[in-house]
C-alpha positions in Angstrom: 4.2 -14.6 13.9 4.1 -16.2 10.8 3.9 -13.7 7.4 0.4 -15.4 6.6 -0.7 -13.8 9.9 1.1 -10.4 9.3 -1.7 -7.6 8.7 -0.8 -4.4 7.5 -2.2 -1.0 8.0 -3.2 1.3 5.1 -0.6 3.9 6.3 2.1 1.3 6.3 1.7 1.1 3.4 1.2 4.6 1.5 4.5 5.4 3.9 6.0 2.3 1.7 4.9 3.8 -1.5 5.9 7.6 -0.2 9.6 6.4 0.5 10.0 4.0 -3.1 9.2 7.7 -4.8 5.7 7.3 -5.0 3.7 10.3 -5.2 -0.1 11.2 -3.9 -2.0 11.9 -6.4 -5.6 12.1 -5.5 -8.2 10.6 -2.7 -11.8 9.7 -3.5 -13.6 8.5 -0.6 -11.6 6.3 0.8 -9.6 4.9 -1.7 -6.1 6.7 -2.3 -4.4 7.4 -5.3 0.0 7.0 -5.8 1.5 7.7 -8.9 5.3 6.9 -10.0 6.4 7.7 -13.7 3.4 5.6 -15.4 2.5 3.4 -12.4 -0.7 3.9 -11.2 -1.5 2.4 -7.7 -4.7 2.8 -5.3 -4.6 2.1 -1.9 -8.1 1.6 -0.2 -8.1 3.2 3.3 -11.0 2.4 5.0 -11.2 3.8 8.6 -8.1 2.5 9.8 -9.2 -1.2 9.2 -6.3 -3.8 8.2 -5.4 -4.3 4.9 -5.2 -8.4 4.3 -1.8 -10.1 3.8 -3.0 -10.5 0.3 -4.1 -7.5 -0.9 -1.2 -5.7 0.7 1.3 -7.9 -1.2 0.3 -7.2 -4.0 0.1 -3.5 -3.5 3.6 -3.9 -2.6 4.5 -6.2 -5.9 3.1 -3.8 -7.6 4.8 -1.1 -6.4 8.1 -2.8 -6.4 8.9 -3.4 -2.8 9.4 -6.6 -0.9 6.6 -7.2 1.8 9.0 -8.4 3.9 10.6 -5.2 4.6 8.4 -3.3 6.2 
């Protein structure tokens, strides 16, 4: 499977954030909040649907953490 193809689940990826140090701040709706020191990142979780390639990566850049190691 190329990385293009890779999809990534929402919990993938707040259990990414959880284990960088990230910390849960708040959920409204179905979007979920992280916070670490001033860094602010919002994960949307919508019924268990995929997160694209795209919008994970950059979650991830965001966050710090190399998409290619989870």
């Amino acid at each position: 499977m190329s990385p293009r193809t890779r999809v990534f689940k929402a919990w993938e990826v707040m259990n990414a954030l959880t284990a960088h140090g990230y910390i849960l701040v708040s959920q409204s709706g179905s979007h979920v909040k992280f916070r670490k020191d001033q860094s602010i990142i919002i994960v949307p979780n919508h019924n268990g649907k995929d997160l694209s390639y795209g919008l994970a990566c950059v979650i991830l850049k965001k966050a710090g953490i190399d998409p290619s190691s989870i």
